[in-house]
Predicted model as a PDB file, atoms N, CA, C, CB and O in Angstrom, pLDDT in the B-factor column:
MODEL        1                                                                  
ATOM      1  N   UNK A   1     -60.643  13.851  -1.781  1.00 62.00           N  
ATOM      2  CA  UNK A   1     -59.249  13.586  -2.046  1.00 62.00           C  
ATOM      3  C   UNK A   1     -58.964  12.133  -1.667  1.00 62.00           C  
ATOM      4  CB  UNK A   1     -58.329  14.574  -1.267  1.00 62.00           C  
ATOM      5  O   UNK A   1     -59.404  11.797  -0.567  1.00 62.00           O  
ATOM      6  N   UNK A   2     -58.252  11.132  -2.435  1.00 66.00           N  
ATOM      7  CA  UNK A   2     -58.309   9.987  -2.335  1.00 66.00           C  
ATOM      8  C   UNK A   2     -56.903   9.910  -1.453  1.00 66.00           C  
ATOM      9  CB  UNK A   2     -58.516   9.267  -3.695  1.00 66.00           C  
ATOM     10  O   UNK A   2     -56.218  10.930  -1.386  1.00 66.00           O  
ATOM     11  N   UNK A   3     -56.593   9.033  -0.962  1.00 62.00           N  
ATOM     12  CA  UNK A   3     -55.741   8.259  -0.156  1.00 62.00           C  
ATOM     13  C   UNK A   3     -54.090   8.550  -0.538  1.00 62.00           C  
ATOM     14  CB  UNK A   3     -56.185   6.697  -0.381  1.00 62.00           C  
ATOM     15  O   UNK A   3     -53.144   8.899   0.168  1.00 62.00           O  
ATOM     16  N   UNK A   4     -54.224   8.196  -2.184  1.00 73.00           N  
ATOM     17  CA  UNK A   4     -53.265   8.260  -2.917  1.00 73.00           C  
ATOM     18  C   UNK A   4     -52.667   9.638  -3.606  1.00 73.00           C  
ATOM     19  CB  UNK A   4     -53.606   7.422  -3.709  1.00 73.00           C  
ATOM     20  O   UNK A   4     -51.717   9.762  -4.378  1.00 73.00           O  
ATOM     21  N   UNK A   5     -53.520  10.587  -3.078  1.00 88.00           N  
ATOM     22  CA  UNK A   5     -53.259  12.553  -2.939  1.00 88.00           C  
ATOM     23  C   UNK A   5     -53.168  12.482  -1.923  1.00 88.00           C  
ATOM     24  CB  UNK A   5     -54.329  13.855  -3.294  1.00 88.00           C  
ATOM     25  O   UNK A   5     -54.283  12.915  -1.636  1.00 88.00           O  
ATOM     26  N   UNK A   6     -52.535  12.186  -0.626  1.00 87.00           N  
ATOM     27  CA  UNK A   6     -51.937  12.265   0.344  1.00 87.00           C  
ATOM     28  C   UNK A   6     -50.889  12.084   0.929  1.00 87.00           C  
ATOM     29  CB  UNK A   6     -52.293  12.019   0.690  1.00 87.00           C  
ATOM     30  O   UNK A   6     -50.792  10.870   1.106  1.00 87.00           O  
ATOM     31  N   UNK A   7     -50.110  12.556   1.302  1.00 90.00           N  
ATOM     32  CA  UNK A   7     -48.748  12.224   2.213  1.00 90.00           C  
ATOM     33  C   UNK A   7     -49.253  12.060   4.023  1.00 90.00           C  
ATOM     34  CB  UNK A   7     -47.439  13.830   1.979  1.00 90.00           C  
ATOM     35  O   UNK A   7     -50.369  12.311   4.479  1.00 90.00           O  
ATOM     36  N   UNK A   8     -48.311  11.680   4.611  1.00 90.00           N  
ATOM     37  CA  UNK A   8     -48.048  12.119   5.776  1.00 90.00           C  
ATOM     38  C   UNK A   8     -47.203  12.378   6.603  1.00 90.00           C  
ATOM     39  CB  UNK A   8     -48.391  11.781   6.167  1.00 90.00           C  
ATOM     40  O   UNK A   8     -46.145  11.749   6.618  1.00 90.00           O  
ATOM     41  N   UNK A   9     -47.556  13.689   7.776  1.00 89.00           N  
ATOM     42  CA  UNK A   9     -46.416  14.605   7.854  1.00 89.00           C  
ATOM     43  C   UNK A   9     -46.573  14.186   9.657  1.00 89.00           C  
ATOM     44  CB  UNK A   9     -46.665  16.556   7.119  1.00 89.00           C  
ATOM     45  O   UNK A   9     -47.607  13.968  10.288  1.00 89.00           O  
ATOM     46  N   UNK A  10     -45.153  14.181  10.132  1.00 92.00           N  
ATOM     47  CA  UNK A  10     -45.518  13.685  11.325  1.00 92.00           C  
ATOM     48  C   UNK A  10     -45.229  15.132  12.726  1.00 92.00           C  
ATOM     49  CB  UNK A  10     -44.470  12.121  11.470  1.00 92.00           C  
ATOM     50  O   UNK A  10     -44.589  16.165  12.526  1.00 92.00           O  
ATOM     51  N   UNK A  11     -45.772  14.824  13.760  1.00 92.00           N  
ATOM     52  CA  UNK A  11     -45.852  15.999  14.417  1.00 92.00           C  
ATOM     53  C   UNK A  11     -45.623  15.517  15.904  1.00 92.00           C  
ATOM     54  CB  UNK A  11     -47.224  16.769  14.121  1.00 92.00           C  
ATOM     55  O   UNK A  11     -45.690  14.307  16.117  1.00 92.00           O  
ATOM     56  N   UNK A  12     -45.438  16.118  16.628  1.00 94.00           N  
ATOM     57  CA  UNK A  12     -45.501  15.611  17.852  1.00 94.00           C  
ATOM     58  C   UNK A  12     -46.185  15.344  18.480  1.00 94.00           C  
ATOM     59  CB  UNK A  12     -45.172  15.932  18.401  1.00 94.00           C  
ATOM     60  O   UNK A  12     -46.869  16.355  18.635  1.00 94.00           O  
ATOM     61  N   UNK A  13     -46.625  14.474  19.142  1.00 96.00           N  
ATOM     62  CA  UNK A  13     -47.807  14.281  20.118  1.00 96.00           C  
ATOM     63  C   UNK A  13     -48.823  14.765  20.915  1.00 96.00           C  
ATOM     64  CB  UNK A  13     -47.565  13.938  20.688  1.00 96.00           C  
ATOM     65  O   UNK A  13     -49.997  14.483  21.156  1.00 96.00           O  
ATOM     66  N   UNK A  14     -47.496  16.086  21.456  1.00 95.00           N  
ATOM     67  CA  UNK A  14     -47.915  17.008  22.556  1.00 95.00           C  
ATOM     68  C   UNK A  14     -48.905  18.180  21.366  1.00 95.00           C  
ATOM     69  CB  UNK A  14     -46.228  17.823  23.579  1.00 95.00           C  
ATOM     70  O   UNK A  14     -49.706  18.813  22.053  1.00 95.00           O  
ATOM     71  N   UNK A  15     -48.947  18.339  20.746  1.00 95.00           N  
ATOM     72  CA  UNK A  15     -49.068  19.106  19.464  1.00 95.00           C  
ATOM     73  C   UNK A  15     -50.113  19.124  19.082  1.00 95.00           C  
ATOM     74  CB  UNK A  15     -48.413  18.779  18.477  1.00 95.00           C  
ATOM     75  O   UNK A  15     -50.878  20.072  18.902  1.00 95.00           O  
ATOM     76  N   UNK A  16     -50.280  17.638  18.862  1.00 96.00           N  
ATOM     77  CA  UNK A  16     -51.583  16.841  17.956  1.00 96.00           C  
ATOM     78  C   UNK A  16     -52.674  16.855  19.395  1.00 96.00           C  
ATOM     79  CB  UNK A  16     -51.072  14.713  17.181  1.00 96.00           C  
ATOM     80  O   UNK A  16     -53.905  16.880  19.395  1.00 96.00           O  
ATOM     81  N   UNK A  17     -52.020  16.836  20.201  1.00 96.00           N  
ATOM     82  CA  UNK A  17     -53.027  16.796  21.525  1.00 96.00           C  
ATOM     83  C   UNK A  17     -53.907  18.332  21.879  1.00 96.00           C  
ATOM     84  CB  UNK A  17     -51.931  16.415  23.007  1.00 96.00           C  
ATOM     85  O   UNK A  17     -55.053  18.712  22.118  1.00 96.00           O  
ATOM     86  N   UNK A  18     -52.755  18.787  21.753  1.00 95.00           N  
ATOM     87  CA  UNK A  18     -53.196  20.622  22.227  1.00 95.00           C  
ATOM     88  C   UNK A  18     -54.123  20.654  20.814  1.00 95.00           C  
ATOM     89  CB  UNK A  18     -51.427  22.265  22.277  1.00 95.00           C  
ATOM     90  O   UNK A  18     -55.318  20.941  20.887  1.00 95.00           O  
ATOM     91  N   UNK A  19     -53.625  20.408  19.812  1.00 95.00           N  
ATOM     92  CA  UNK A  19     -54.821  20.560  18.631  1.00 95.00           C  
ATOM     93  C   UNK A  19     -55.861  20.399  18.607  1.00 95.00           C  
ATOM     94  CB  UNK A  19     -54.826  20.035  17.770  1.00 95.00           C  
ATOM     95  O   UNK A  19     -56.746  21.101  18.118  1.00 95.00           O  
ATOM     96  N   UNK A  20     -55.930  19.159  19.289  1.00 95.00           N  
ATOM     97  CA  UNK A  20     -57.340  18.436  19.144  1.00 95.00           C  
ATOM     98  C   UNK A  20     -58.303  19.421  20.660  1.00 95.00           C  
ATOM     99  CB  UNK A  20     -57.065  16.165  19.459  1.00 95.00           C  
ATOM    100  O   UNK A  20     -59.514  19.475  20.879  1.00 95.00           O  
ATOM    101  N   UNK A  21     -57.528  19.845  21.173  1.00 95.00           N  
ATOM    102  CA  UNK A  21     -58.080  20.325  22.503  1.00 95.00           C  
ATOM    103  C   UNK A  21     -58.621  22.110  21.721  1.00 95.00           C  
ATOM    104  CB  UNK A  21     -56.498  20.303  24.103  1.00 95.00           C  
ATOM    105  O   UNK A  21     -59.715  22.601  22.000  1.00 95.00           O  
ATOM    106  N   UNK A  22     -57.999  22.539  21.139  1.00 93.00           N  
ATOM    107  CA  UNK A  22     -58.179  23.776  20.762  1.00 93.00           C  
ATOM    108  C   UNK A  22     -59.592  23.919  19.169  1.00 93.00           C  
ATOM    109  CB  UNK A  22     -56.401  24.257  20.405  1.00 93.00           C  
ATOM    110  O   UNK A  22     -60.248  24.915  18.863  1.00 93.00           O  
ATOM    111  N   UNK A  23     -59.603  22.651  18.564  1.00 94.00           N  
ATOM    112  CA  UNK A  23     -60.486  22.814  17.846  1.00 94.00           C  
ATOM    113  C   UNK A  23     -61.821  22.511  18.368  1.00 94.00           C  
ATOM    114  CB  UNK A  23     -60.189  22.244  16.874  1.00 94.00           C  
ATOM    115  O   UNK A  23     -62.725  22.760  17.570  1.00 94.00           O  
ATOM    116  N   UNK A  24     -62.175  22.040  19.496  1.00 94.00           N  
ATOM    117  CA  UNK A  24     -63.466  21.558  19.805  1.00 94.00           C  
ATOM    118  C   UNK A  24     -64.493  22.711  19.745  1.00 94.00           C  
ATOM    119  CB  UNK A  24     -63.452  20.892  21.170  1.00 94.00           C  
ATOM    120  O   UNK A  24     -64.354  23.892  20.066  1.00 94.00           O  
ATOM    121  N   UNK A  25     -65.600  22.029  19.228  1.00 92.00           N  
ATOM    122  CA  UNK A  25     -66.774  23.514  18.692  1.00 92.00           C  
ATOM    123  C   UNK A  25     -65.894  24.447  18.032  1.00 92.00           C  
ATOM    124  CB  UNK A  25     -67.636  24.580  20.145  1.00 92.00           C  
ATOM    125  O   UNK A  25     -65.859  25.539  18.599  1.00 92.00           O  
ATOM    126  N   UNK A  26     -64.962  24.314  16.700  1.00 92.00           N  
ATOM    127  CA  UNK A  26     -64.889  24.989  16.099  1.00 92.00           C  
ATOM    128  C   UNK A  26     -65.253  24.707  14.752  1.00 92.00           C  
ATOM    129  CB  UNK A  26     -64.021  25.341  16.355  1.00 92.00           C  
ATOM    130  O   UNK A  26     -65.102  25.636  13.959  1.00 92.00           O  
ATOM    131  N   UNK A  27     -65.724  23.572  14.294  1.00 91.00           N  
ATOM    132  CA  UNK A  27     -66.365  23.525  13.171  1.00 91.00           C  
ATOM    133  C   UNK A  27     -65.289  22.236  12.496  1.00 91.00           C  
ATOM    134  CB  UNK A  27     -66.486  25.152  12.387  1.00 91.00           C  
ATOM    135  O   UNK A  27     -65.672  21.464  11.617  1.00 91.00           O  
ATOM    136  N   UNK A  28     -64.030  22.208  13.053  1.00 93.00           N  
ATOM    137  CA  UNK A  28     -63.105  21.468  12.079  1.00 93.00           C  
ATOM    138  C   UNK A  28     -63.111  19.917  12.357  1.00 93.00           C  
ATOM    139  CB  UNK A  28     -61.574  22.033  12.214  1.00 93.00           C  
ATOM    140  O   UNK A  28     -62.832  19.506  13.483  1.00 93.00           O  
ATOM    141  N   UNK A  29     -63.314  19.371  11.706  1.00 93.00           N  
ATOM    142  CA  UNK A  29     -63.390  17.850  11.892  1.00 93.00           C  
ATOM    143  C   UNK A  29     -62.404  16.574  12.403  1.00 93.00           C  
ATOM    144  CB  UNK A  29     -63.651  17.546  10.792  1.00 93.00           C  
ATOM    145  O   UNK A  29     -62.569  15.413  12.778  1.00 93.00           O  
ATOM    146  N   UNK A  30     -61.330  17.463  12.195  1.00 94.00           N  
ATOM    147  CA  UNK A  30     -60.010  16.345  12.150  1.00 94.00           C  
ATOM    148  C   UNK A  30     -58.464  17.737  12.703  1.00 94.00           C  
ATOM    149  CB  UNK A  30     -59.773  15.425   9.748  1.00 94.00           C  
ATOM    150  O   UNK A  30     -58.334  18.948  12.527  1.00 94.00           O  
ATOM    151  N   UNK A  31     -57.842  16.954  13.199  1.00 95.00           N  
ATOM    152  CA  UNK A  31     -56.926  17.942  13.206  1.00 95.00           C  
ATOM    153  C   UNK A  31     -56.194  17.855  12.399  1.00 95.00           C  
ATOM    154  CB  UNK A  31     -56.337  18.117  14.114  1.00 95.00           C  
ATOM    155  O   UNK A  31     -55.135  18.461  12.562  1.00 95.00           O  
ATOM    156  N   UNK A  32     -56.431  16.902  10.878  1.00 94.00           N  
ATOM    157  CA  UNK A  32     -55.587  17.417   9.748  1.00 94.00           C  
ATOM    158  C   UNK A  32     -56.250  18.192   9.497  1.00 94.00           C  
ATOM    159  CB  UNK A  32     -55.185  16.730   8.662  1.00 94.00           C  
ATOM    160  O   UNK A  32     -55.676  19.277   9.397  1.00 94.00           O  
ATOM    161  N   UNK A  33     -57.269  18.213   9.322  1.00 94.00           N  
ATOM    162  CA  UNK A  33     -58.086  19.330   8.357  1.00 94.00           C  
ATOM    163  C   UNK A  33     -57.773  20.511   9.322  1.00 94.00           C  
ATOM    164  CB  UNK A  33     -60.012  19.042   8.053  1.00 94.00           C  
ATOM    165  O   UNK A  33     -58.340  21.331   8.600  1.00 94.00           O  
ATOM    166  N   UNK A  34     -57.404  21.148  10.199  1.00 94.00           N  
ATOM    167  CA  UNK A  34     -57.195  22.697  10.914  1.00 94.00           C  
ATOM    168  C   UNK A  34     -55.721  22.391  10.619  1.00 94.00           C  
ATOM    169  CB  UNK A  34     -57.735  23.091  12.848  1.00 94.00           C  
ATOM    170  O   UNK A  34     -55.215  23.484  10.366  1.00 94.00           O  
ATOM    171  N   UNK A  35     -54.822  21.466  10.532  1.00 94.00           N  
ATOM    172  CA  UNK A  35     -53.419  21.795  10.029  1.00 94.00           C  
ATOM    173  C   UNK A  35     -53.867  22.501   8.758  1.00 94.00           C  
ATOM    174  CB  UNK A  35     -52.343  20.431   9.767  1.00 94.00           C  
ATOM    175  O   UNK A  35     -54.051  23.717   8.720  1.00 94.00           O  
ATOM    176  N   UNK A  36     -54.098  21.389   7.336  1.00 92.00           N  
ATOM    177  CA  UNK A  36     -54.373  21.857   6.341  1.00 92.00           C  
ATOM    178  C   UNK A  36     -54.794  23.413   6.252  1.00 92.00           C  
ATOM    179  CB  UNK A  36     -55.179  21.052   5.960  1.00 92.00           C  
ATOM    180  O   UNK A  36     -54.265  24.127   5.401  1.00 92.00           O  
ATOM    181  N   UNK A  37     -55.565  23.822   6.971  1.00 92.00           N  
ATOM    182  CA  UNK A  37     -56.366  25.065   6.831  1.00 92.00           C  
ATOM    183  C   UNK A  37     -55.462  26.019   7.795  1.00 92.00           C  
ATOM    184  CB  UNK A  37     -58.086  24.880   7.331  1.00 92.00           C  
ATOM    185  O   UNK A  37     -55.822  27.185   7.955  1.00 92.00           O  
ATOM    186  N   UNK A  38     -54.642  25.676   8.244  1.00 92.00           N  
ATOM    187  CA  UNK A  38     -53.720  26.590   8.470  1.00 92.00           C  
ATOM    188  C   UNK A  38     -52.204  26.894   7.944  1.00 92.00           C  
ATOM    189  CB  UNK A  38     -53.695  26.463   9.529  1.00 92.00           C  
ATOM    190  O   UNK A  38     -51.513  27.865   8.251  1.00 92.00           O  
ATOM    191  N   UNK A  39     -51.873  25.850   7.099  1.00 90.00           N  
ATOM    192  CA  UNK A  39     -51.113  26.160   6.767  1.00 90.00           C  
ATOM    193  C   UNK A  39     -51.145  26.593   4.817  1.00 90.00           C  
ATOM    194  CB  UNK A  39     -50.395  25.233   7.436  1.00 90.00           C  
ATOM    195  O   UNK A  39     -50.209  26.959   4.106  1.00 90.00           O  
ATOM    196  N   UNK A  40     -52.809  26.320   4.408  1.00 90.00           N  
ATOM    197  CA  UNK A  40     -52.874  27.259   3.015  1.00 90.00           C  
ATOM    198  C   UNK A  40     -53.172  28.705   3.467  1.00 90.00           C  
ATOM    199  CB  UNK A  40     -54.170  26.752   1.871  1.00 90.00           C  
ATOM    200  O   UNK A  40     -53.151  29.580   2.602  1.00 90.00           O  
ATOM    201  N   UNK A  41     -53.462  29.048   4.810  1.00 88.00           N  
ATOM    202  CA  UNK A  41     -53.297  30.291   5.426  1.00 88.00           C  
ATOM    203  C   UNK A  41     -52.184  30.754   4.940  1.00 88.00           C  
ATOM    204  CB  UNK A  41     -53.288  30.301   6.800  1.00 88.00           C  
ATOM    205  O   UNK A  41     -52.254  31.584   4.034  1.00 88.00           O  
ATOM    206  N   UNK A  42     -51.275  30.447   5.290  1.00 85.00           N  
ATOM    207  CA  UNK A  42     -49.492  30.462   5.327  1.00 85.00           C  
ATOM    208  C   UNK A  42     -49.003  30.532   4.485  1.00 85.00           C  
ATOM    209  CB  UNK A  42     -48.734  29.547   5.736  1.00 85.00           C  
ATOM    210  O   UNK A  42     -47.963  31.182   4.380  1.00 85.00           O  
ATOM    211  N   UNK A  43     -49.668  29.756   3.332  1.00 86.00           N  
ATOM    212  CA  UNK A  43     -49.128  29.816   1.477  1.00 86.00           C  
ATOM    213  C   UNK A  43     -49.642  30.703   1.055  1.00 86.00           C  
ATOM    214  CB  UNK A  43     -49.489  28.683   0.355  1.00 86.00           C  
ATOM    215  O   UNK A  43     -49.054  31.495   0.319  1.00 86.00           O  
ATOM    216  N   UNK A  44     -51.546  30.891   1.582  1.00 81.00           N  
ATOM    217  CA  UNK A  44     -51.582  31.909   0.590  1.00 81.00           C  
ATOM    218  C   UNK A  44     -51.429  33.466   1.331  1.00 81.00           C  
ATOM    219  CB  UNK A  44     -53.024  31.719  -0.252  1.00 81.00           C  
ATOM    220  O   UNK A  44     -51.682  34.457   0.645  1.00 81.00           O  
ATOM    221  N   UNK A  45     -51.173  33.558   2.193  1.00 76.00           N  
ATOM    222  CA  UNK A  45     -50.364  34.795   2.665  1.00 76.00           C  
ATOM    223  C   UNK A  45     -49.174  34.866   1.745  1.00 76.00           C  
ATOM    224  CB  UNK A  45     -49.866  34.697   4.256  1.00 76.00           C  
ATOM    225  O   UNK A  45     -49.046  35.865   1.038  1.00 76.00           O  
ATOM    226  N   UNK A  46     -48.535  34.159   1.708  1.00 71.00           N  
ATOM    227  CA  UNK A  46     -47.470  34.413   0.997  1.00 71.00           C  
ATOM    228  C   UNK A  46     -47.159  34.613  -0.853  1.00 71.00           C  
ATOM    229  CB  UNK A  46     -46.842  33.430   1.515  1.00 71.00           C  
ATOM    230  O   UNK A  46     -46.323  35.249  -1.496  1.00 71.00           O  
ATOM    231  N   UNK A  47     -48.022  33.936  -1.133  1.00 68.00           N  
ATOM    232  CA  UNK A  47     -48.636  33.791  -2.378  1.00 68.00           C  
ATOM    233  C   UNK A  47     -48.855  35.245  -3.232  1.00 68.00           C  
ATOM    234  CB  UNK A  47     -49.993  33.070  -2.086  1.00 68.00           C  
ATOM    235  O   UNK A  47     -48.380  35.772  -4.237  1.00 68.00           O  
ATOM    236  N   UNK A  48     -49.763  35.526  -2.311  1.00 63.00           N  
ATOM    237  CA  UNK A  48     -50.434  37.560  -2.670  1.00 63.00           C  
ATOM    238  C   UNK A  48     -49.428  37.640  -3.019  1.00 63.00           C  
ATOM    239  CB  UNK A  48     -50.961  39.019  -1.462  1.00 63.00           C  
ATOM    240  O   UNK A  48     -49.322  37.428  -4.227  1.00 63.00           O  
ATOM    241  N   UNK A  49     -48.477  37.881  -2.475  1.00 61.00           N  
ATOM    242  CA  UNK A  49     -47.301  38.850  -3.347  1.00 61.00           C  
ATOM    243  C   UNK A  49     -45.730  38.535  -3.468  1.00 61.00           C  
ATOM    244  CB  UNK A  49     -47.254  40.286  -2.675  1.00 61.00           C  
ATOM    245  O   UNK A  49     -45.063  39.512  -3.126  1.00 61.00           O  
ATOM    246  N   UNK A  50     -44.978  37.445  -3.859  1.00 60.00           N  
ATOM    247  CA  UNK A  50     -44.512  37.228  -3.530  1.00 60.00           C  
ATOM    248  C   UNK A  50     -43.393  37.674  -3.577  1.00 60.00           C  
ATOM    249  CB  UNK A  50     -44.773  36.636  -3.579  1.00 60.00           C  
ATOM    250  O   UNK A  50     -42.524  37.183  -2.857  1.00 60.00           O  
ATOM    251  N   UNK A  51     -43.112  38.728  -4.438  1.00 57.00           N  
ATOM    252  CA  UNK A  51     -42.363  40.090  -4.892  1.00 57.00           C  
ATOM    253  C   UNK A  51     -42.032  40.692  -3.250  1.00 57.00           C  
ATOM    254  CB  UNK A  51     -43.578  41.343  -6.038  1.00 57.00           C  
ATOM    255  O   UNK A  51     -40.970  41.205  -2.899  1.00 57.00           O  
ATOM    256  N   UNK A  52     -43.297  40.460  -2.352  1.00 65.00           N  
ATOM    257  CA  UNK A  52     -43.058  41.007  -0.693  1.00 65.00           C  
ATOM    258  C   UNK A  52     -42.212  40.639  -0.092  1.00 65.00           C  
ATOM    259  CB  UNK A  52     -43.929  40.782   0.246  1.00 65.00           C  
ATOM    260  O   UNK A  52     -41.860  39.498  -0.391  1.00 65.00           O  
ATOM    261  N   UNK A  53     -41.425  41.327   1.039  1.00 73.00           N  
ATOM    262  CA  UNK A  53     -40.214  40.847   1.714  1.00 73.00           C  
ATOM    263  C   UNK A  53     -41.095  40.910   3.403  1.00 73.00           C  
ATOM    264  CB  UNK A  53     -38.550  42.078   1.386  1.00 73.00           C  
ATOM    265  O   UNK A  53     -41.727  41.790   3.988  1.00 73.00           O  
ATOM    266  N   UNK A  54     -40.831  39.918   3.628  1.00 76.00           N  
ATOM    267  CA  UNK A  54     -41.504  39.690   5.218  1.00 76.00           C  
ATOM    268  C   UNK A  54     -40.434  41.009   6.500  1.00 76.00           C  
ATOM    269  CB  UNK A  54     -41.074  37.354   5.804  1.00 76.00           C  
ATOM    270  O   UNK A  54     -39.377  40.693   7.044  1.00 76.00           O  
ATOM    271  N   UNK A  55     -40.920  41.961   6.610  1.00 82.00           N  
ATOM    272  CA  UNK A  55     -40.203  42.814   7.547  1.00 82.00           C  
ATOM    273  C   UNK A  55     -39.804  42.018   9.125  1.00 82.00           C  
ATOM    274  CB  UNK A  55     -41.230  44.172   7.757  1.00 82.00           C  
ATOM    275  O   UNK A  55     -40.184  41.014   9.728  1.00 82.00           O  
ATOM    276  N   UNK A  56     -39.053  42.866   9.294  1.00 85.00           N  
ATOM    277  CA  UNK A  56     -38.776  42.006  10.733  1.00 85.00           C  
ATOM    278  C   UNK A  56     -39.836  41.672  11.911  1.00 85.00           C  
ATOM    279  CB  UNK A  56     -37.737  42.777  11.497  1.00 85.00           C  
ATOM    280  O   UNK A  56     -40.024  40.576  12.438  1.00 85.00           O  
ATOM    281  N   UNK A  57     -40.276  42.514  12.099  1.00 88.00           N  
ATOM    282  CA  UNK A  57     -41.634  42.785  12.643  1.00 88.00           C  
ATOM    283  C   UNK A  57     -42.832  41.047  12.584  1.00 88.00           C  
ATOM    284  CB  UNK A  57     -42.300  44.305  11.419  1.00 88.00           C  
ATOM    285  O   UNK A  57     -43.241  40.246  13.424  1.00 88.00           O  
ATOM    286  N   UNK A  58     -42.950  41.212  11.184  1.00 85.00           N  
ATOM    287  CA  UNK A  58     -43.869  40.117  10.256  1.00 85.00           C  
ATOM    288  C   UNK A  58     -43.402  38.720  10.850  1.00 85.00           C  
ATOM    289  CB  UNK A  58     -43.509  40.186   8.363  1.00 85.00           C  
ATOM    290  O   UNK A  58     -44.115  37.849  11.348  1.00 85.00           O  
ATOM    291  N   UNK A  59     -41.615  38.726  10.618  1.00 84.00           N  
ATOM    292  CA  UNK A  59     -41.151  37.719  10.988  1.00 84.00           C  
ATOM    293  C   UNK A  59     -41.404  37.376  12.229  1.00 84.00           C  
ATOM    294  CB  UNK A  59     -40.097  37.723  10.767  1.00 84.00           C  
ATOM    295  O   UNK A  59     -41.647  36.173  12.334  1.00 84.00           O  
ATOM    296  N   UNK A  60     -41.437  37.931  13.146  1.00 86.00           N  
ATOM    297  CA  UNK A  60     -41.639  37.891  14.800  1.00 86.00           C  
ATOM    298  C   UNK A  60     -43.137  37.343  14.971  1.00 86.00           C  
ATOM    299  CB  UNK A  60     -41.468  39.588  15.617  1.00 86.00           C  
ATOM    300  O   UNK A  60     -43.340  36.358  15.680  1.00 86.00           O  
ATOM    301  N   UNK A  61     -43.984  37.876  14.432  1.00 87.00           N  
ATOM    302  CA  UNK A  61     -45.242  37.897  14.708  1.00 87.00           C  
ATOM    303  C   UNK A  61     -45.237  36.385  13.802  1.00 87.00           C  
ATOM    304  CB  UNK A  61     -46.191  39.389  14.248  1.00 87.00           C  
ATOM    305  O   UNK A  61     -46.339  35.837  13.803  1.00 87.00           O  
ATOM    306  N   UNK A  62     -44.502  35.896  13.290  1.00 86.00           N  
ATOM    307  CA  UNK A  62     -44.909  34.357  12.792  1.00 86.00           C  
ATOM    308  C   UNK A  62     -44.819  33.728  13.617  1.00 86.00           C  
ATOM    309  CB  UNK A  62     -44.266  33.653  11.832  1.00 86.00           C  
ATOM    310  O   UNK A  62     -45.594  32.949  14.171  1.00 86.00           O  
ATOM    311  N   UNK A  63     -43.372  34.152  13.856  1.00 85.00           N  
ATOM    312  CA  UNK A  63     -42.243  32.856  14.711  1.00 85.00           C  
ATOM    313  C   UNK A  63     -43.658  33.327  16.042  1.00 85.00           C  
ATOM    314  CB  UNK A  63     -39.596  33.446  15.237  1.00 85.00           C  
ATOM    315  O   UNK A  63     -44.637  32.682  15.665  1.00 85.00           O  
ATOM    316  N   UNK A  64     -43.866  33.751  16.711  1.00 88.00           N  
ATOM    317  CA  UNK A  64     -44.834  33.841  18.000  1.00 88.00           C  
ATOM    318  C   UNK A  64     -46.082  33.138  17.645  1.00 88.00           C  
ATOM    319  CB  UNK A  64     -45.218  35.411  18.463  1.00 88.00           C  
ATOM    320  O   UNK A  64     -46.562  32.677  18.680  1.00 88.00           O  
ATOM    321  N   UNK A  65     -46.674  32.914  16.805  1.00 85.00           N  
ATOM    322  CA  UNK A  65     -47.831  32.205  16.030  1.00 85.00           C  
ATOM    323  C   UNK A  65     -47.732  30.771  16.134  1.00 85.00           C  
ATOM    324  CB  UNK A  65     -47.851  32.553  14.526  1.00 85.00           C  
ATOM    325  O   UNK A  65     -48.611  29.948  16.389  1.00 85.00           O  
ATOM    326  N   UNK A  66     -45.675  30.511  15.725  1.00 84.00           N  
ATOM    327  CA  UNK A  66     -46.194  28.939  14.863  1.00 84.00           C  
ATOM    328  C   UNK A  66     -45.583  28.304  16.776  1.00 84.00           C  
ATOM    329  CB  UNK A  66     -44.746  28.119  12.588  1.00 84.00           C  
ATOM    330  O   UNK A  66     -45.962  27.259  17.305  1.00 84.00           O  
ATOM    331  N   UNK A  67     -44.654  29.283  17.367  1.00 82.00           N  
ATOM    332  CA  UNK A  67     -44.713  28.977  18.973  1.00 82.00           C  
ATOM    333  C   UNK A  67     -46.162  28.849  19.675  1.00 82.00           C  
ATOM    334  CB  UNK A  67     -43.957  30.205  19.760  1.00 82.00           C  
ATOM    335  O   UNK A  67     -46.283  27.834  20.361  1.00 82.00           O  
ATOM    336  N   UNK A  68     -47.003  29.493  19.633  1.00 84.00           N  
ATOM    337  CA  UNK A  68     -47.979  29.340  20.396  1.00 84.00           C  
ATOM    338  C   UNK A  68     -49.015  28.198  19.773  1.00 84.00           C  
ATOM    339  CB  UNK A  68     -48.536  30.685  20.610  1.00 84.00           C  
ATOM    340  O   UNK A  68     -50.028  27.822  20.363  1.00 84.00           O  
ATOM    341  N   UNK A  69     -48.594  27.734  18.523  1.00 81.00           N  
ATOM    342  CA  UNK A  69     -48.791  26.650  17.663  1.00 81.00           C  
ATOM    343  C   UNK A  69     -48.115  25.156  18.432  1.00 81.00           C  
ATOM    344  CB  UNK A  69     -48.033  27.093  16.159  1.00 81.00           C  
ATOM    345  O   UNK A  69     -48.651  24.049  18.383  1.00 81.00           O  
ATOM    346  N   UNK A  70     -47.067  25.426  18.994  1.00 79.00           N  
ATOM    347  CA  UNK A  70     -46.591  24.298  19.492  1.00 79.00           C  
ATOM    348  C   UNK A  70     -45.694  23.949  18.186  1.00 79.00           C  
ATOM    349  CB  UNK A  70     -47.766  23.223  19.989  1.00 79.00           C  
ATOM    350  O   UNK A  70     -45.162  22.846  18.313  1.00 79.00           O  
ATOM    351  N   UNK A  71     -45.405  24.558  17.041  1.00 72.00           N  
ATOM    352  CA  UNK A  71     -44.330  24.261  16.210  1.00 72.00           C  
ATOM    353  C   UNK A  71     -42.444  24.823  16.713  1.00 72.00           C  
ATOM    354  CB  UNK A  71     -44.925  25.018  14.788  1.00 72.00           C  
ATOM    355  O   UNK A  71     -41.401  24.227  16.442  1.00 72.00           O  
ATOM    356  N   UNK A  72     -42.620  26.113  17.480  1.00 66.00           N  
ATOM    357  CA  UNK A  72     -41.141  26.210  17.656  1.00 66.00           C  
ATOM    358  C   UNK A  72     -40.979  26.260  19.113  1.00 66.00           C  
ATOM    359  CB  UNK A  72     -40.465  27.477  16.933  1.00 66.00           C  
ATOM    360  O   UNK A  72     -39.854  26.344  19.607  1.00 66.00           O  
TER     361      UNK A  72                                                      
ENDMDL                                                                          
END                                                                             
C-alpha cells in the first residue's frame, strides 16, 4: 500500500504506548498494523450481517473491549 492509500488517524500517546507494550512477540510489526487488524475485526464483525441489531449485552462487551483498549 503506497503512502498515498493512507490517511492518518491520531491517538493518544498513552495508547500507542500500551500498544506497543502489548504486541511484543505477537507477530505484529507496527502498531498500525494491530490497529488496522483490529479494527477490520470490527468491520467485519459487523459486515456478516448487517440486517443484525447489536443486543445490549454485545454492546457492553464492546464498550469493555475498546476500554481495556485504552479507546474509552
Amino acid at each position: 500500500m503506497s503512502a498515498q492509500e493512507r490517511v492518518t488517524i491520531k491517538i493518544p500517546k498513552p495508547l500507542y504506548s500500551r500498544i506497543s507494550e502489548i504486541i511484543v512477540d505477537t507477530g505484529f510489526s507496527s502498531v498500525t498494523d494491530f490497529i488496522v487488524y483490529v479494527l477490520r475485526d470490527v468491520i467485519a464483525l459487523r459486515s456478516v450481517d448487517s440486517s443484525l441489531q447489536l443486543n445490549q449485552s454485545e454492546i457492553e462487551s464492546i464498550r469493555q473491549r475498546l476500554k481495556s483498549l485504552g479507546y474509552l
